[in-house]
C-alpha positions, 0 to 999 in steps of 0.5 A, a space after each residue: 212411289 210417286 216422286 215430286 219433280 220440284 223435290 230438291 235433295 241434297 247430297 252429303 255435305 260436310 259447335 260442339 255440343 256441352 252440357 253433357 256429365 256422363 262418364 261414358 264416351 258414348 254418352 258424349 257428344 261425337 268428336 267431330 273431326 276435320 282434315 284441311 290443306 290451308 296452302 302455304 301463306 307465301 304462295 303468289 296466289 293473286 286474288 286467292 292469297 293468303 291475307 284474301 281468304 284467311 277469314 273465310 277459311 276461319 269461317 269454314 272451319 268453325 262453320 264445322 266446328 271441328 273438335 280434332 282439326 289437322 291442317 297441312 301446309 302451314 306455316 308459323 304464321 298461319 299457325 298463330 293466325 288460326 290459334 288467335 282466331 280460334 281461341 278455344 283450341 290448342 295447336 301442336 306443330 313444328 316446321 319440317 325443315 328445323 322442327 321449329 319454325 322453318 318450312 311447312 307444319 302438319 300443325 294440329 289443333 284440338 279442343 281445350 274444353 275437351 280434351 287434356 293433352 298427355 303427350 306430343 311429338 314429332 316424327 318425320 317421313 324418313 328411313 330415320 324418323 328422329 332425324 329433325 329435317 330428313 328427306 326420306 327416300 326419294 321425296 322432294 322434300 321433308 315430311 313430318 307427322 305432328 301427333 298428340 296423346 289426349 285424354 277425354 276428362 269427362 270419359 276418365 275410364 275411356 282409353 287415351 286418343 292418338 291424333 296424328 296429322 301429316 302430308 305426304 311428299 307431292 313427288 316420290 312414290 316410294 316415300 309416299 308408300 314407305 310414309 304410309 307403312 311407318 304411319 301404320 308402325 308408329 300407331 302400333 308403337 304410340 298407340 297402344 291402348 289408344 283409340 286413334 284418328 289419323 288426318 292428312 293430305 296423302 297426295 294418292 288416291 283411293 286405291 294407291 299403294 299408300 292408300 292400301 298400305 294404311 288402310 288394307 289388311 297386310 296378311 293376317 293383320 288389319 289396319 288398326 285404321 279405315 277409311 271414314 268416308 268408305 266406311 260411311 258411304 261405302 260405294 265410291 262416287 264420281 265426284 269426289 275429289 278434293 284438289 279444288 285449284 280455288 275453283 268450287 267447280 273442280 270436283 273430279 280427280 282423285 280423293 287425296 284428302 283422308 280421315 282415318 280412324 280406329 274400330 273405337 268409333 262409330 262413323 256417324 258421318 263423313 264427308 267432303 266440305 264443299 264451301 264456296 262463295 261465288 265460284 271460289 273456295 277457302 282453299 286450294 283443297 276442299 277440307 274433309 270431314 267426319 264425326 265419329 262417336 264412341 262404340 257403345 261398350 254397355 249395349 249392342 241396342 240398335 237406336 233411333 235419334 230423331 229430331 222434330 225442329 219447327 225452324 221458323 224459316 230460320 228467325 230466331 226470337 231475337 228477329 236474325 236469320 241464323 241457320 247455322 245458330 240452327 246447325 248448332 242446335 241440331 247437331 248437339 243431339 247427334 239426330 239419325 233423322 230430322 223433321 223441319 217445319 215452315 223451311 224457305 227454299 230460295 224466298 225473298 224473306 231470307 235471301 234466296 238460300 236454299 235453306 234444306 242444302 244449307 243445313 245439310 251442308 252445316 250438319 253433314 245429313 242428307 237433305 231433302 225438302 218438299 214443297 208446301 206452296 210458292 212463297 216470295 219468288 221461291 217455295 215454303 214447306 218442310 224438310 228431312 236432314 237424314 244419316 240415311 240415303 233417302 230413297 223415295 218420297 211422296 208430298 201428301 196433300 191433306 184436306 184444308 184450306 185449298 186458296 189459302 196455304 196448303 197443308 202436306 204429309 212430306 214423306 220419305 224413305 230410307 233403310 234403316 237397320 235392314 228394313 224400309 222405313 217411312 220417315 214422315 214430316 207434317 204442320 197441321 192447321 195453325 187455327 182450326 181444330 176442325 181442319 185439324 181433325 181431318 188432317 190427322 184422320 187422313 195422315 192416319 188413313 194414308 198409312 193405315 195398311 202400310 207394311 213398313 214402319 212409319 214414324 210422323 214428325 212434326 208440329 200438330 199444333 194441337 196438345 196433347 189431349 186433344 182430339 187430333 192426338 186421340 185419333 193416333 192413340 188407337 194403334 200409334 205410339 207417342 214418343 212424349 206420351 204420359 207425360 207433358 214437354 211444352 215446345 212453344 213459345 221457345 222463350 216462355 214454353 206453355 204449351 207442347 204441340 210438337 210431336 213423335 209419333 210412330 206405328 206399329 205402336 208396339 215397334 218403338 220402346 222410347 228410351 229417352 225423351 226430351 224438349 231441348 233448352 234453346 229459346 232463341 233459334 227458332 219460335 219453338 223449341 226442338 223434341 228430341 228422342 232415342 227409338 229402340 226398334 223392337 221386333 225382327 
């Protein structure tokens, strides 16, 4: 397939979502999860100390919006300094030296609204882990693991969740392993029962001894923890180190930074979060990343959660550019896949950001944008956020007004449960019904003998009974069909003209459908819906 040379992808990047009564932790929202060393407070860092970058750390952590957040090298003050910035979580954390105050905490935080704390402690890395302060082995210095026991009281049937944050010794090979393999023995001990999340720095790359040690198989037994982001992303890349020296640039080295977490979980997404301003970073490690959601106890149904979002190149109905006000929006229906309309890519009008790497960045997805025309020193068009590589692409340009703005089927491709799959984004004629008429024909005629599936994302500008609508009925299924879910204008919703389409009409069974309440992020309110692939 023919590929744009102007296409921009965007890589994995790495606000929780309410509302939701289910008793099931499937039907929650994912627990999104980060794992961030802040460097100590007292570090004689220059123009990268403590009091200069404490708020954009604050800022980059709730840019993710973690539910389980674990910080390393922390101490009391920083402690309070982010439990004051972050008010709706809770902190658990001692200093290693007294189990007090004193020295560097592995202080976990987690959020109040979700989680109910059953019970904590302590334990430090060492041949004897009650002894408050011991160097265990031949560390340079005392380690510890902070763990809390939750309870989720929206799921009272879902097990308990043991979280366990720590930072191994910078120094001793042996301790590091021998850390390792206590870890991996206090989860069997502590968390019988439990699903478990496991965050730290390891100070060991992927493949280490410690590294096999808590995450490999030891004979017989498996780890009762893997590796989020080999999970998510299983081939390994060359730039994923996560050792920064404050220098955004500094990509390479080995991975220190994990996420662990038991066979409980779906690895939704997980990632590296590259946050930067002008060259620096919140940190002198790039904080990690991974939302996980429940394994579903009452189906093996493979699903499809797809997201149609005209974001009015990011200006909500209150007149403010706020992209991740969007982010928010997007994530709190966890989509596999997003189509975006009217997407501003390095314009004037919003301030030269490329707006498709941000809200990857902001959601953790895959991006890719293509152009529709040149806009304000920069481009305008459409955009896919995906959970999926996307593999190729292909801007279709369909009939309409050539000397005045152009319309296009942005199409992508990606593997989706074993099989390619067209994931298409289009905006047809905001005017003329005309215009519209022979845009739907040629989208239709495009994929007419397409031996994949497709699905077509987008505004059409048209409702649902009208002629545009009509021309997909024949062999196209609707994901709002039979029923009418106004979209626009997001403050007073009168008239749907957002849509889910997909082909063969018979290759989706729509499991739920819905136009979600959010009048102020953008002009049009998002559609959202859950596709059970039917058929081999």
């Amino acid at each position: 397939m023919a590929r744009l040379g102007r296409l921009m992808v965007v890589g994995l990047a790495v606000a929780a979502c309410g509302g939701f009564s289910q008793s099931r932790a499937e039907d929650l929202p994912p627990i999104r999860v980060m794992s961030f060393n802040i460097r100590y407070g007292t570090a004689r860092d220059g123009e990268n100390s403590w009091t200069r970058r404490r708020d954009f750390l604050v800022e980059t952590i709730q840019s993710f919006g973690p539910d389980l957040l674990g910080t390393q090298e922390t101490l009391a003050d920083q402690r309070d300094f982010l439990a004051e910035k972050l008010p709706g979580y809770e902190s658990h954390g001692v200093g290693r030296d007294d189990g007090q105050k004193k020295g560097e905490m592995a202080a976990l935080f987690f959020k109040k609204d979700r989680f109910e704390k059953l019970a904590g402690g302590h334990f430090w890395l060492s041949d004897t882990p009650d002894a408050v302060g011991k160097k265990g082995w031949d560390a340079a210095l005392p380690r510890l693991v902070s763990w809390v026991k939750l309870k989720e009281p929206k799921a009272p049937d879902e097990p308990p969740l043991l979280f366990l944050n720590t930072h191994f010794d910078h120094m001793g090979v042996k301790a590091r392993a021998e850390s390792a393999q206590l870890i991996r023995k206090k989860i069997s001990e502590l968390g019988q029962g439990c699903r478990v999340v496991v965050t730290g720095d390891f100070n060991a790359g992927e493949g280490s001894g410690p590294y096999q040690a808590l995450f490999a198989n030891d004979g017989k037994a498996a780890s009762p923890v893997m590796d989020t982001l080999r999970v998510y992303q299983p081939a390994r890349q060359k730039e994923e180190g996560t050792f920064t020296e404050f220098k955004a640039t500094s990509t390479g080295g080995e991975r220190i930074d994990w996420i662990g977490c038991s066979p409980h979980f779906e690895v939704r997404t997980a990632g590296i979060d590259r946050t930067q301003k002008n060259g620096s970073t919140p940190s002198d490690h790039f904080p990690v990343t991974a939302v996980l959601r429940a394994q579903a106890k009452t189906s093996q149904k493979k699903t499809l959660r797809v997201l149609c979002y005209n974001i009015h190149h990011g200006r909500g109905t209150d007149n403010k550019v706020d992209l991740p006000r969007l982010a928010r929006v997007i994530r709190s229906v966890d989509p596999d896949l997003v189509a975006l309309q009217e997407v501003d890519n390095k314009t004037r009008r919003t301030g030269g950001v490329d707006q498709t790497a941000e809200l990857a960045r902001l959601t953790g997805l895959h991006g890719l944008f293509g152009r529709q025309i040149d806009f304000e020193g920069g481009l305008y068009g459409q955009a896919v956020l995906s959970r999926f590589p996307i593999t190729a692409s292909n801007i279709h340009v369909l009939p309409g007004e050539p000397n005045r703005e152009t319309r296009i089927a942005f199409e992508t491709r990606m593997s989706l449960f074993g099989k390619e799959h067209s994931f298409v984004s289009t905006h047809l004629h905001h005017q003329s019904n005309d215009f519209r008429v022979l845009q739907a024909e040629k989208i239709r005629e495009i994929f007419a003998q397409a031996n994949r599936p497709v699905l077509v994302v987008g505004d059409l500008n048209a409702y649902p009974r009208s002629k545009p609508l009509r021309i997909f009925q024949a062999d196209w299924g609707n994901a709002t069909a039979g029923q009418v879910l106004p979209t626009f204008p997001s403050d007073q919703p009168a008239n749907q003209i957002d849509y889910i389409l997909f082909k063969p009409r018979a290759g989706f069974q729509v499991l739920q459908v819905l136009v979600l309440d959010e009048p102020v992020a953008s002009d049009h309110r998002p559609v959202f819906a859950v596709l059970e692939p039917v058929g081999p």
